[in-house]
Each structure stands twice: as structure tokens, then as C-alpha cells.
C-alpha positions in Angstrom: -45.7 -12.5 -162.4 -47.6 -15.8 -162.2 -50.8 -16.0 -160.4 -51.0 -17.2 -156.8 -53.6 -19.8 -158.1 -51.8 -20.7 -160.5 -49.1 -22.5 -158.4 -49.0 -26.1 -157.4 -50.3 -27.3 -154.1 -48.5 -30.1 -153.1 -50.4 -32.8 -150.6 -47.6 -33.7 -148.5 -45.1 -32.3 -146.9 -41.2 -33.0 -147.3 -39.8 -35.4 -145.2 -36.3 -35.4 -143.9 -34.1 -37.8 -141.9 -35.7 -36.5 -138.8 -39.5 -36.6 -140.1 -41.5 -34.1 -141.6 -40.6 -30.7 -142.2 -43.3 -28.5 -141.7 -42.1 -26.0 -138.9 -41.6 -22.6 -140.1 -38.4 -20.6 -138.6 -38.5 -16.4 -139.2 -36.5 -13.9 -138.5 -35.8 -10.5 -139.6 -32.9 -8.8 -140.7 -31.6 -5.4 -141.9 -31.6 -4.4 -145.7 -27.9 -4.6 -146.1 -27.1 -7.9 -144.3 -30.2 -9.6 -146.4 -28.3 -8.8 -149.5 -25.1 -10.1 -148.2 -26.8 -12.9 -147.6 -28.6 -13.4 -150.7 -24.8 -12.9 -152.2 -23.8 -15.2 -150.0 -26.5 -17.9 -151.0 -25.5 -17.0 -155.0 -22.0 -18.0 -154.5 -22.8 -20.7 -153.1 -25.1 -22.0 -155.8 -28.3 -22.2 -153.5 -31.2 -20.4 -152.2 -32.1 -18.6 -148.9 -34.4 -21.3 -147.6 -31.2 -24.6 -147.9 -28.8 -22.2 -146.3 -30.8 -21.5 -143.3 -32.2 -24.7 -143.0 -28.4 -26.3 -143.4 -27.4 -23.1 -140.3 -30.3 -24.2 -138.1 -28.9 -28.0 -138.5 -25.8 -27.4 -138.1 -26.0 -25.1 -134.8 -28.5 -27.9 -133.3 -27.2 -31.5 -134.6 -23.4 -30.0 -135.4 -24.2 -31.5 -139.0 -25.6 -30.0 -141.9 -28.8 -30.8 -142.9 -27.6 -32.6 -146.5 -25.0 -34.5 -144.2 -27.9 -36.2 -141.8 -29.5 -36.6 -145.1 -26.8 -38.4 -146.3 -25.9 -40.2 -143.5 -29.5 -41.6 -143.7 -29.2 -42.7 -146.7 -25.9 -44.3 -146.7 -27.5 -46.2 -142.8 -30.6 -47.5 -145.1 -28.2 -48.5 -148.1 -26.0 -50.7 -145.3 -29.1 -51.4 -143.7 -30.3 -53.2 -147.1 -26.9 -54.5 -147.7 -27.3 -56.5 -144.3 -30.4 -58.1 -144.4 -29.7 -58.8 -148.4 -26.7 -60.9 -147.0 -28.5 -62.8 -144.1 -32.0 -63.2 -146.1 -30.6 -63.9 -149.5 -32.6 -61.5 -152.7 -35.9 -60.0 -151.8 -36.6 -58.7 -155.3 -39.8 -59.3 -157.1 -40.3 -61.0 -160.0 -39.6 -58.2 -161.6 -36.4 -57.3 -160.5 -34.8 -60.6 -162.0 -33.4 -61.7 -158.8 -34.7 -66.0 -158.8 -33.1 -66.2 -155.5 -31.0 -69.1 -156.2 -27.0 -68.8 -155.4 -24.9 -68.9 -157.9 
């Protein structure tokens, strides 16, 4: 078992399409349920923590919590696609975009 100093401390927190996450949500269960759960989660090919997290955003927001992800990223992707259009390239140097229409 690795040593509880030996784990990495991470400075920020994750952030998700509604901001931060850093609100802990307990409950407690019985013995038998908990292991249908963690069955549950196995199947499913994910851990206790994404499948709670994905019940508590869906019972609230009626969406999963990957979908409003998703959704967030596909709004910034159009969002991007938009001002790319009315702007023209906003690349860098860099990015080989000169600007210029071909």
C-alpha cells in the first residue's frame, strides 16, 4: 500500500462546465447495495466517484455530467467557428495561419 505522502497533491481543483468542483457529496449505504453498486460501476467500465457524480447531474440538470461537458465543448467549438468566420484567422505565428484569403 503506497504511502499517504507519497501521493500527488494537485494545486487546483477540476473545473467543469459549471465551475469548479470542489463540493463534496456523502452518503452512506448498506454492505450489500455498496457492492451492487461497485458491480454496477465495473460493468460499466467506471468508478464509484463518475457514476455518482453523472446521478447527481442528472437528477438536478436532467443531463449527465459528460453530456453538459460535452455540450460545453461542442458551444466553445461553434463559439470559435463563429468569430473565426466574422474575424478571419486569429492564429499566431505559429500556427501558420498568414491571415490572407485564399
Amino acid at each position: 500500500m503506497p504511502n499517504r505522502n507519497d501521493v500527488p497533491h494537485f494545486a487546483r481543483g477540476i473545473s467543469g462546465p459549471l465551475g469548479k468542483l470542489d463540493r463534496d457529496l456523502k452518503t452512506k449505504v448498506d454492505e450489500y447495495t455498496d457492492a451492487l453498486f461497485r458491480q454496477h460501476c465495473a460493468m460499466r467500465g467506471t468508478d464509484v466517484a463518475t457514476m455518482l457524480r453523472n446521478f447527481v447531474y442528472a437528477s438536478v440538470h436532467q443531463k449527465t455530467y459528460r453530456q453538459m461537458v460535452l455540450e460545453k465543448l461542442n458551444h466553445e467549438a461553434q463559439y470559435e467557428d463563429a468569430l473565426h468566420k466574422l474575424i478571419g484567422p486569429f492564429g499566431g505565428p505559429e500556427s501558420g495561419e498568414t491571415g490572407e484569403v485564399a
